[in-house]
Phi, psi and omega in degrees: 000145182224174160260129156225179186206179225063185183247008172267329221278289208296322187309281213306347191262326173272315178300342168286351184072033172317132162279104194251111207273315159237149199232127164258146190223161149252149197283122188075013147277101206297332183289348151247030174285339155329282174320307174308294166337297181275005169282307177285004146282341174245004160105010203246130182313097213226106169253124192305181174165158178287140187286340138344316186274333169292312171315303195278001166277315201279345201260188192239171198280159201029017157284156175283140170301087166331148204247079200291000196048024150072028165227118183229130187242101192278102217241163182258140179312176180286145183247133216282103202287204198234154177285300172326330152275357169263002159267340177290346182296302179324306195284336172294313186299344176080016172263141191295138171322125161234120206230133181254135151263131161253086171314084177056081149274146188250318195275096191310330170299334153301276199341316188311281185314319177313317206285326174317309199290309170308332206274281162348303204266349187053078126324161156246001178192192168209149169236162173212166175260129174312318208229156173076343180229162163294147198247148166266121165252218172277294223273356168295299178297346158321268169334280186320334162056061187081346186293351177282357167322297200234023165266115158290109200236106163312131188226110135249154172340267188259131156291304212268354158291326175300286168333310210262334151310304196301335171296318159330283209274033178076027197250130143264119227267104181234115219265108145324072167238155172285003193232032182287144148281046181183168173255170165258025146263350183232042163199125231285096178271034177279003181247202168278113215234144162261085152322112183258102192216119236265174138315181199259332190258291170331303215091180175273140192285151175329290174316321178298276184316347183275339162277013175291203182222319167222150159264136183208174198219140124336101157299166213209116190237349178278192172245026178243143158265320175239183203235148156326146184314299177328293164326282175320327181283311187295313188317301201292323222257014165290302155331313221263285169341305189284347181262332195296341161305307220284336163304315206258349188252000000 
């Protein structure tokens, strides 16, 4: 069993149909009498608690105190798709696959945001790595503010094996560096594509970058050389989204 909170994360998890075992609410907060509402419409179990007490469910010991919006929801873990399910998402939608890979991203709040930005962009997944990355937890679903509802996010073993099926399966594989030989603007992301987006220190690790197909870079015009992960992936995967409209018009 995990936690997540606030009031968009807990809202999109009932309307999504989460299995949800119980909902802690605080009593008299007029900001989450919606939820309660459409929580106790679907049968789901809303126990009143002090908004202190709620904070201290969500925060770890010598943690700075977490802000739970006076709502906590106890939910059964994430449950983990298939790379195979995230290309059958594509051919039902009748679309070329579109995939965020991530490479040992570590900082669940990237994981978050990323999976928010795919969720937006219409990604058709995400994969992450079992070991060595973040995992989704409440503060990934936190970040995420419900997109982990309906981002199907895959977890495996070796990424770059995981690269070599999807190339099997027509993906062309384009590796996130500040050292791309092209920008991702003067290079045709309209097809079916694998977004590779790196650690937050590191990049993307060698082997990994050598099975990419293109390496390409976010140009840069300021005097910070790189942009954040998080960042860099919603830039790239903005891009990618504006030319496959632009293909399709």
């Amino acid at each position: 069993m995990s936690l997540i909170y606030g009031i968009n994360p807990v809202t999109e998890a009932i309307v999504s149909g989460k299995t949800i075992n119980k909902i802690y609410a605080q009593k008299g907060n007029k900001e989450v009498y919606q939820v309660i509402q459409k929580a106790r419409e679907n049968k789901i179990v809303v126990v009143e608690a002090d908004k202190v007490k709620l904070d201290r469910m969500i925060t770890l010991e010598n943690e700075k105190l977490k802000n739970s919006q006076g709502i906590v929801a106890s939910v059964t873990d994430y449950n983990y798709y298939t790379i195979d399910d995230i290309l059958e998402e594509a051919n039902n939608k009748k679309e070329p696959p579109f995939i965020i890979i991530l490479d040992k991203i570590e900082d669940p709040q990237n994981l978050g945001a990323i999976v928010r930005s795919a969720e937006c962009l219409g990604a058709h997944g995400v994969i992450i790595q079992k070991r060595n990355a973040a995992q989704v937890t409440e503060t990934v679903e936190k970040v995420a503010a419900g997109a982990c509802n309906y981002v199907k996010i895959a977890r495996v073993t070796n990424i770059t094996e995981s690269i070599k099926y999807l190339k099997k399966q027509g993906l062309w594989i384009y590796g996130l560096d500040m050292d791309g030989a092209s920008d991702i603007y003067n290079t045709d992301l309209s097809g079916p594509i694998g977004l590779v987006v790196g650690n937050e220190g590191s990049g993307i690790s060698k082997l990994v970058l050598q099975n990419c197909d293109f390496i390409i870079k976010i140009p840069m015009v300021g005097h910070i050389e790189s942009l954040n992960a998080s960042v860099s992936a919603a830039i790239s995967m903005y891009e990618i989204v504006r030319q496959k409209n632009l293909k399709n018009n």
